[in-house]
VOPAGU-2260 file (C-alpha; in pm, 1 decimal, decimal comma):
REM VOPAGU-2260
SITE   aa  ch    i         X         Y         Z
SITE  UNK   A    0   12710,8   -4721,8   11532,5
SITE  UNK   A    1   12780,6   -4491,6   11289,6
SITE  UNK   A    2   12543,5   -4411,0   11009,6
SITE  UNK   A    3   12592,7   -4520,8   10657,2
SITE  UNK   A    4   12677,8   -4138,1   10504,2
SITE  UNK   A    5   12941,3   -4120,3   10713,5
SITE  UNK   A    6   13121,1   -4480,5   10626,3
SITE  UNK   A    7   13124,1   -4397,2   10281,7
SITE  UNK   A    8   13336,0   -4076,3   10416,4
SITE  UNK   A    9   13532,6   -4258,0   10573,3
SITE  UNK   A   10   13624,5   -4500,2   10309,4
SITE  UNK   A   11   13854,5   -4287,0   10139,2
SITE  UNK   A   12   14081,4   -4326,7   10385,2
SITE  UNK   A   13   14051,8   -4712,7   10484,9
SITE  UNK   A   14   14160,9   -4770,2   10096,3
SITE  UNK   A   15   14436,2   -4544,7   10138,0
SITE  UNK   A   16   14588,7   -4735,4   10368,5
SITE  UNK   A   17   14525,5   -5042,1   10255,3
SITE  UNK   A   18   14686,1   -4933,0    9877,7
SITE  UNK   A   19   14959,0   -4783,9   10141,1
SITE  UNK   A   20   15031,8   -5196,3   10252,4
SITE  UNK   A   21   15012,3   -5307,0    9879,1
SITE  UNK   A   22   15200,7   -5048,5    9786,8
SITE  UNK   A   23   15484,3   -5120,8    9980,5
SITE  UNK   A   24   15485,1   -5493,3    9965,7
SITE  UNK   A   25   15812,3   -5681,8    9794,6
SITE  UNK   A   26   15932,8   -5319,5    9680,0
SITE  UNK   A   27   16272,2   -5210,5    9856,9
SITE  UNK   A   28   16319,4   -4905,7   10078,0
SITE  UNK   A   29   16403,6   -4571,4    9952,7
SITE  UNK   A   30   16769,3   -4577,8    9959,4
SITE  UNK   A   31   16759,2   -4236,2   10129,0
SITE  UNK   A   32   16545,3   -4002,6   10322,9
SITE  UNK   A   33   16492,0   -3738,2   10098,4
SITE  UNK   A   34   16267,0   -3571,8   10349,0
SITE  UNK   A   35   16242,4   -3447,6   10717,9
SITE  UNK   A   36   15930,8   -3519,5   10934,2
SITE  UNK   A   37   15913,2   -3277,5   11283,1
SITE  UNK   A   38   15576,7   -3272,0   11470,8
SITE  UNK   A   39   15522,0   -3075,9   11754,2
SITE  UNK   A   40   15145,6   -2925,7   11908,3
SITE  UNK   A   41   14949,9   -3120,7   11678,9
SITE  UNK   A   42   15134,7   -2953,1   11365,3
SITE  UNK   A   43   15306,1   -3193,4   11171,8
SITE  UNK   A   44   15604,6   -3039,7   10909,7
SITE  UNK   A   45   15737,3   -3285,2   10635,4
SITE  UNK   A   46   16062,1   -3039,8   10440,1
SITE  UNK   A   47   16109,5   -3161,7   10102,3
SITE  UNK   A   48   16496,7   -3176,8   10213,6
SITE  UNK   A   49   16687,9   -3261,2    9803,2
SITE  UNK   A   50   16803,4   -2923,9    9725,2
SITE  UNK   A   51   17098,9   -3005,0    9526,1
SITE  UNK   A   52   16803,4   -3163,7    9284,8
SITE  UNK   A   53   16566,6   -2903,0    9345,5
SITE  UNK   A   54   16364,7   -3101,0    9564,1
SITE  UNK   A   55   16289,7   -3329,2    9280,4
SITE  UNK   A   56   15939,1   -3563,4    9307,1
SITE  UNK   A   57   16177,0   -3873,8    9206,0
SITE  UNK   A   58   16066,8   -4179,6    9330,9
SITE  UNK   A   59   16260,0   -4207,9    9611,4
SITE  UNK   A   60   16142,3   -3824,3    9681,8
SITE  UNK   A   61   15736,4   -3944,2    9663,4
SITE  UNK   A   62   15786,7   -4251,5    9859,2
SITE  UNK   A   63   15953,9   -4060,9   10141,9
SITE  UNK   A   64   15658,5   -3772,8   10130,8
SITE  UNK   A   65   15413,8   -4102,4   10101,7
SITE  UNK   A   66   15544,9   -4229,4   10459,5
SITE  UNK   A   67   15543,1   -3886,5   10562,8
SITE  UNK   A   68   15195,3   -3825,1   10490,6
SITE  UNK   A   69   15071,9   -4166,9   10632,1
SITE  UNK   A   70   15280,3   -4156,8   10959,2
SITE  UNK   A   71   15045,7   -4244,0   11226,3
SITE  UNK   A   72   14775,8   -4036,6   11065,7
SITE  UNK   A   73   14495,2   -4147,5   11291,8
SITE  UNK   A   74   14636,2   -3994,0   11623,1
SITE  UNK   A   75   14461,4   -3738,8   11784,2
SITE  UNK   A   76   14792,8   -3584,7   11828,4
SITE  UNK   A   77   14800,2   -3473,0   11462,3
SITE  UNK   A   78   14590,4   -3173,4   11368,2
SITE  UNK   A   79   14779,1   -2999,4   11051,0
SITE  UNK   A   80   15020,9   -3130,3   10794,1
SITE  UNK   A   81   15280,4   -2853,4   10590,5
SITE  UNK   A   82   15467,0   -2931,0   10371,8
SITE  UNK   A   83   15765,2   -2691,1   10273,8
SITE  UNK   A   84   16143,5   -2751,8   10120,3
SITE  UNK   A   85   16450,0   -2678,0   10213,1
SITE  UNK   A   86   16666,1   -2426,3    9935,1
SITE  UNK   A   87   16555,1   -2162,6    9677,5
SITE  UNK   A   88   16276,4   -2404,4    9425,2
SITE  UNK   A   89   16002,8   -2564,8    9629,1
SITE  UNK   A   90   15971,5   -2818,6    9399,7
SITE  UNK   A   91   16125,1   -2849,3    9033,6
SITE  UNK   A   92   15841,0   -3147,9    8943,7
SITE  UNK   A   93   15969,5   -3498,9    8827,0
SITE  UNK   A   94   16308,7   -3606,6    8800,0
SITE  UNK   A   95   16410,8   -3553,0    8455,3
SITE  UNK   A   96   16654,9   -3850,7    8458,8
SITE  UNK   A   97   16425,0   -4135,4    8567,4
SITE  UNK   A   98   16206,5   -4022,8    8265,7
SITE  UNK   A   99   16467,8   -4089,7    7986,2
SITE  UNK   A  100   16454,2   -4364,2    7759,8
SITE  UNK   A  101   16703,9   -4556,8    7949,1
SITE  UNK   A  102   16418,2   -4676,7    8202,0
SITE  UNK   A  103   16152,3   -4879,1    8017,1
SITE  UNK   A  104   15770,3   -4783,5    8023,8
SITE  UNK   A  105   15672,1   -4973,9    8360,6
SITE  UNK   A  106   15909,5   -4784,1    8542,2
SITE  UNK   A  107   15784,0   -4462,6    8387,8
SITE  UNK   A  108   15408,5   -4590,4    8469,2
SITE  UNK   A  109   15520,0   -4597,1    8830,3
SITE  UNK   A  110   15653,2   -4279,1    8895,0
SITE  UNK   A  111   15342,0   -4146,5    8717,2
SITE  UNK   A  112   15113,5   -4315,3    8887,5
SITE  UNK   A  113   15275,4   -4324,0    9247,0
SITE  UNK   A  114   15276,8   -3948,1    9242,6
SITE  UNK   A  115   14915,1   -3913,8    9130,8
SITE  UNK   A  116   14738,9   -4212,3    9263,8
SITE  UNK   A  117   14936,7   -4225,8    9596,7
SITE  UNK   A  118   15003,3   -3894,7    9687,7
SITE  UNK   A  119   14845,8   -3620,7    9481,4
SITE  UNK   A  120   14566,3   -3796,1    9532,3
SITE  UNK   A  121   14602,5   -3916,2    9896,4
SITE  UNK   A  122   14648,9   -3573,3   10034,4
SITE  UNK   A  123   14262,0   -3480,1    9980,4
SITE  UNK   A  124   14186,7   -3816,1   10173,2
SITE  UNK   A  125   14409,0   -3741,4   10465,8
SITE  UNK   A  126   14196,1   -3684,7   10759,2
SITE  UNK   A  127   14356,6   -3332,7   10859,1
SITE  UNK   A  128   14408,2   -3008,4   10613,8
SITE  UNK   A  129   14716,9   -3034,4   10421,8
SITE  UNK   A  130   14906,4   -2646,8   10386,1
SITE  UNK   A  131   15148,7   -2619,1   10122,9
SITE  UNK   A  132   15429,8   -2323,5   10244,8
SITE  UNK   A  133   15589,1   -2213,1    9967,5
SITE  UNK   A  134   15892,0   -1997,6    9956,5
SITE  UNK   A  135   16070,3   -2023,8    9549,3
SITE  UNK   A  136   15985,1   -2180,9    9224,2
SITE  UNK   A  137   15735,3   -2468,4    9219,3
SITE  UNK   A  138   15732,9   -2633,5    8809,3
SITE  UNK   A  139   15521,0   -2863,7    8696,9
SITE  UNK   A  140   15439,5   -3178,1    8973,5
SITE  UNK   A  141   15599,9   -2888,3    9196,7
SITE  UNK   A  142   15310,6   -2700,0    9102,5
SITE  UNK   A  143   15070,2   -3010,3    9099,7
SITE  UNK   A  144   15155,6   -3038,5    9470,5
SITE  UNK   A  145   15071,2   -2711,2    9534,1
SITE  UNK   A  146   14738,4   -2738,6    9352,7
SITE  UNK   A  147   14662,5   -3072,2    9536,3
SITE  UNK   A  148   14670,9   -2899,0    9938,6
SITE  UNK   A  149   14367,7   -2782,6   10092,0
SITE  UNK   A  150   14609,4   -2433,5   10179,1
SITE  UNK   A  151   14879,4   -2310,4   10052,7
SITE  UNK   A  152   15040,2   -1977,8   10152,0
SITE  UNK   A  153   15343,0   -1852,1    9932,6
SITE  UNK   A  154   15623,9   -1593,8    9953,8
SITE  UNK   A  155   15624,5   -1305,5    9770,2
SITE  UNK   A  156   15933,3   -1461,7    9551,3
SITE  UNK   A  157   15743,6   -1736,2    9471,3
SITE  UNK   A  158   15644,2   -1873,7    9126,4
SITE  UNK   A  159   15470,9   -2136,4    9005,4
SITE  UNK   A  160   15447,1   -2297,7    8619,0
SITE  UNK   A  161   15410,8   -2555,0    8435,1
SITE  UNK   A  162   15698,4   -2576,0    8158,8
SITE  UNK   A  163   15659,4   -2935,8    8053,2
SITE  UNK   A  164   15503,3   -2834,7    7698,8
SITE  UNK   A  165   15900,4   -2685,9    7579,6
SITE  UNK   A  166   16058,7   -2950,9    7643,4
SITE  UNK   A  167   15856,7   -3199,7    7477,2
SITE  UNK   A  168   15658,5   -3326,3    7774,5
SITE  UNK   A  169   15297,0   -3162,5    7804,7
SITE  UNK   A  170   15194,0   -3174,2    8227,3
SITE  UNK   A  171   14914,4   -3342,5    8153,9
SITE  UNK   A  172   14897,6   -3437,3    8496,1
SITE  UNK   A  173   14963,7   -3134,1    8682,6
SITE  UNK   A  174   14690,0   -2998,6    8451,0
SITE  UNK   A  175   14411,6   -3212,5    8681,3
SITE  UNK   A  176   14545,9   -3016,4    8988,4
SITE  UNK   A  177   14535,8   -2693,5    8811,2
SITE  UNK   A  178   14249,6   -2734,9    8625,5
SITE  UNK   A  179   14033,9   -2797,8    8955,1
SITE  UNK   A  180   14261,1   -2505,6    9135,4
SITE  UNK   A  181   14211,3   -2209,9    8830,0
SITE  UNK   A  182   13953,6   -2107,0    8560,3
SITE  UNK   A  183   13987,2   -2254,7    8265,2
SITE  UNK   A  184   14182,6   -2016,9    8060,5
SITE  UNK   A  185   14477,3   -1945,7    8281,2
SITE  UNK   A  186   14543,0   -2333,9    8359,9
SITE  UNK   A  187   14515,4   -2341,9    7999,2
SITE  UNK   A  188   14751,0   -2092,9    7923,2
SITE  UNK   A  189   15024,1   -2188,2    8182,8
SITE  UNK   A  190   15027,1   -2526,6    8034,6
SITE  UNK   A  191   14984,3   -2421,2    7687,5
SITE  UNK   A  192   15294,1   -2128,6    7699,9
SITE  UNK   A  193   15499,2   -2291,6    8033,7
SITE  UNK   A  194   15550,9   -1936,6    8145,7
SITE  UNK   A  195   15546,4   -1905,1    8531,4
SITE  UNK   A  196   15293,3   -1692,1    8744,9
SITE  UNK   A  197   15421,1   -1453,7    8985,1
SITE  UNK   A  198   15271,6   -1506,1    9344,5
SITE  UNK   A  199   15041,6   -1223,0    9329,9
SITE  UNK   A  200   14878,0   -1377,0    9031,0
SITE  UNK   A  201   14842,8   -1701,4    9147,3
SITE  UNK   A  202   14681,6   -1508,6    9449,2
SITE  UNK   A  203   14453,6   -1364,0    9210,2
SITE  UNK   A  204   14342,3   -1704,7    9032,2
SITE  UNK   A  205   14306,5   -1885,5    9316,5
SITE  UNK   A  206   14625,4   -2100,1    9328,6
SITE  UNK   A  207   14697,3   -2004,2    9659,5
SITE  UNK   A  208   14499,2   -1874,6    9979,7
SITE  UNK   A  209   14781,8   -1616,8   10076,5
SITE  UNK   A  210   15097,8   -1429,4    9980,6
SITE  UNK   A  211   15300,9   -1254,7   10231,3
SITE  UNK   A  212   15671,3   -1107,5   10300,4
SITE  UNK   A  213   15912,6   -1365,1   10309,9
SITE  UNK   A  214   16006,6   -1288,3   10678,6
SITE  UNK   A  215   15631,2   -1347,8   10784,7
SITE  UNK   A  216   15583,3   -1693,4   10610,4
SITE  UNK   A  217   15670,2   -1910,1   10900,6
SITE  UNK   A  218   15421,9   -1637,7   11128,6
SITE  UNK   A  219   15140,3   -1702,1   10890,1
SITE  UNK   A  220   15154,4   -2062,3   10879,9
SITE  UNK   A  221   15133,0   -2119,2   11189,4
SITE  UNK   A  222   14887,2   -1894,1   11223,3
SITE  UNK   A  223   14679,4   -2085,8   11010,5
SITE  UNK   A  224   14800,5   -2427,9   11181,4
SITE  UNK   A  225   14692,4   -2311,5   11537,1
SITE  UNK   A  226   14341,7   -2172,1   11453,6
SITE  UNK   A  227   14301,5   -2522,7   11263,0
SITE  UNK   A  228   14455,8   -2696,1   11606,5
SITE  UNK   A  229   14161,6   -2534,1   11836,4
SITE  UNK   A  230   13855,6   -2767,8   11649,0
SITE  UNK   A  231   13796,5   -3106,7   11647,1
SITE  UNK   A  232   13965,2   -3327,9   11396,2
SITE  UNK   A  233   13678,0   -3571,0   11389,6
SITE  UNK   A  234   13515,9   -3294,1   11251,0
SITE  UNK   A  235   13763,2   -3143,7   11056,1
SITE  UNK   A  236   13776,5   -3489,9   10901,2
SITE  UNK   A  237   13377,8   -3504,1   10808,6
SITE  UNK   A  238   13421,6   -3155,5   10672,0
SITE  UNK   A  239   13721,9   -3231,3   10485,8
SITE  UNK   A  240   13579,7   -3523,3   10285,6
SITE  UNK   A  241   13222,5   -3395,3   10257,6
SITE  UNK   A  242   13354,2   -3081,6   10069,8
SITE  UNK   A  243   13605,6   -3259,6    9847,8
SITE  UNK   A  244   13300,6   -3521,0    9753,1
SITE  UNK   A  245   13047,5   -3237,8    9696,8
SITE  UNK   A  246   13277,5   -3053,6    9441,6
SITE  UNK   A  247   13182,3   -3396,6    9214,7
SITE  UNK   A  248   12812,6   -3357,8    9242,5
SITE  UNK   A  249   12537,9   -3204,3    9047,8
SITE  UNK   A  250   12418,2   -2898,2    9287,2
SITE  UNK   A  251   12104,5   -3093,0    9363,1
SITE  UNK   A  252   12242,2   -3410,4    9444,9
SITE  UNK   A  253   12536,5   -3212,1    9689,4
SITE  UNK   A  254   12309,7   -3055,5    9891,5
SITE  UNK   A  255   12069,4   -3360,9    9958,3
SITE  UNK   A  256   12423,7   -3526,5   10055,7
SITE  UNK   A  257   12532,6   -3251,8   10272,1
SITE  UNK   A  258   12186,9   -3221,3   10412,9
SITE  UNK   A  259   12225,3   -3574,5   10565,7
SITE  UNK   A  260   12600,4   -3529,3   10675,2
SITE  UNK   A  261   12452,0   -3232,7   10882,8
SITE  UNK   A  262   12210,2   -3430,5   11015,5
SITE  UNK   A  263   12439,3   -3708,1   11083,2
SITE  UNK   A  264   12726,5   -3416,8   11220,0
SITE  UNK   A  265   12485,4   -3390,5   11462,0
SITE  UNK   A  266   12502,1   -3706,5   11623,7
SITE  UNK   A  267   12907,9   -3721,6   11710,7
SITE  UNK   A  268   13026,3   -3646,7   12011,3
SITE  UNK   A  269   13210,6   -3340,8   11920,6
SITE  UNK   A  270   12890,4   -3195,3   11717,3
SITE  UNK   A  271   12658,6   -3174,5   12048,8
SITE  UNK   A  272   12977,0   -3093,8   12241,4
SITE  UNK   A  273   13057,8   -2779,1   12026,5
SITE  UNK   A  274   12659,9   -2672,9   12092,8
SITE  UNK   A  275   12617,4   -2742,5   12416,1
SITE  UNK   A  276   12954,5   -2508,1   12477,6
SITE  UNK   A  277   12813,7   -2211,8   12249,8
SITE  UNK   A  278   12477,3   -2215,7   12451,0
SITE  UNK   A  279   12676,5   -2269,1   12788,8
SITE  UNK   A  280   12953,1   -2004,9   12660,1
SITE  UNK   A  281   13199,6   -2249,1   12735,8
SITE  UNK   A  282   13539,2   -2333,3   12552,4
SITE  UNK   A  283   13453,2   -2682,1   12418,0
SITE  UNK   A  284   13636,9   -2966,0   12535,0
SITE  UNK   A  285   13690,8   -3170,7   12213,3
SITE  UNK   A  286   13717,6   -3572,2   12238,1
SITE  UNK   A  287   13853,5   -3534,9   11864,2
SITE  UNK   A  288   13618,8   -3899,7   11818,4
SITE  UNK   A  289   13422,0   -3983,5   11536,9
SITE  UNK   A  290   13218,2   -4186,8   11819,4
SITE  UNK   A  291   12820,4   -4068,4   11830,2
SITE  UNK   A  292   12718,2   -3944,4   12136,2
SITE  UNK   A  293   12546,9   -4168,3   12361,9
């Protein structure tokens, strides 16, 4: 049986799917795919495929990368998740248009909190890393989405801001992202001034984990993917959540949690079959199962 530090890591997930169920129930279908799932070696690309619209996070747009996400999650056959678009902006943030004053305040309420709730959100609960490839202009929830992967690795070209403050619409939301992604001051002043930071900067700050040549984006993340592909996503998966629920502690209180999920690491399959293939100097021959070892 597994021990009680890991269930509550696990949790995360459970609810995810379960808000995934209520989420969907007596609401219609997206009336078009506004995205494009391929999976192939364990790595698992979802395009952001709306360029005419910038690859707007409309509703339609966040319930497609919602499915996307979710698809058959628990298989061992998925390792890595990218997401990337299609055309020139990665992502221009919310659709303008569904945020007028023709649509009443529930509707706004849902696009709000579909995109944070069930997909900003979700993507730190997935059980695999989550690598944003950026290659153009990502604005506001564009940027948010950037901000809310484990990775991301950018084109030179690329840009990222958060212009919501001149046209009358602060990203108040985006700012959780970047506020958790940048110091203080420069989330501060890209949402106080909307002006855009080149990729190199966002290097810099933190925003993303790598900037490279346009011609070698594709080469680099997949470079990332495969090294990711050669460990264990059972514990991948215990590493992923233990971080992300660490960052929310007091330093005391983190490392007596992370004390016991080492302890507890120990007891999977995978953790004594990673050591016994160091001391052997074996390649290890994963079962990818959060089952303890018997």
């Amino acid at each position: 049986m597994a021990s009680a530090g890991l269930w509550r890591l696990r949790r995360p997930l459970a609810a995810a799917f379960s808000s995934a169920a209520a989420a969907g129930a007596g609401r219609p279908s997206p009336p078009e795919k506004l995205t494009v799932r391929r999976q192939a070696e364990g790595v698992r690309n979802i395009i952001l495929n709306n360029p005419r619209k910038r690859n707007a996070l409309s509703l339609s747009m966040l319930q497609c990368l919602r499915e996307d996400l979710l698809h058959d999650v628990k298989s061992k056959d998925l390792r890595v998740i990218v997401i990337s678009a299609e055309g020139p902006v990665f992502c221009s943030g919310h659709d303008l248009k569904e945020l007028s004053s023709e649509d009443d305040v529930k509707y706004h309420s849902q696009v709000f909190e579909i995109c944070a709730e069930q997909v900003m959100t979700l993507i730190q609960k997935l059980p695999v890393p989550v690598i944003a490839k950026v290659n153009g202009l990502a604005t506001a929830a564009g940027c948010q989405l950037v901000a809310s992967c484990d990775i991301a690795v950018a084109s030179e070209k690329s840009q990222f801001a958060t212009p919501g403050v001149n046209i009358g619409l602060f990203c108040s939301t985006p700012g959780v992202a970047l506020g958790r992604s940048l110091p203080r001051k420069v989330a501060l002043e890209m949402l106080f001034t909307g002006q855009p930071l080149s990729a190199q900067e966002a290097l810099m700050h933190g925003l993303v984990s790598k900037v490279v040549p346009e011609d070698k984006l594709e080469e680099e993340t997949m470079k990332i993917s495969q090294k990711i592909c050669e460990s264990s996503k059972s514990i991948l998966a215990l590493g992923k959540a233990t971080f992300y629920r660490q960052m929310a502690q007091d330093l005391d209180t983190a490392y007596k949690m992370t004390t016991q999920v080492m302890v507890d690491n120990l007891t999977l399959r995978d953790g004594q079959e990673g050591i016994e293939a160091f001391i052997q100097k074996r390649k290890p021959v994963w079962s990818h199962s959060q089952d303890e070892k018997k």
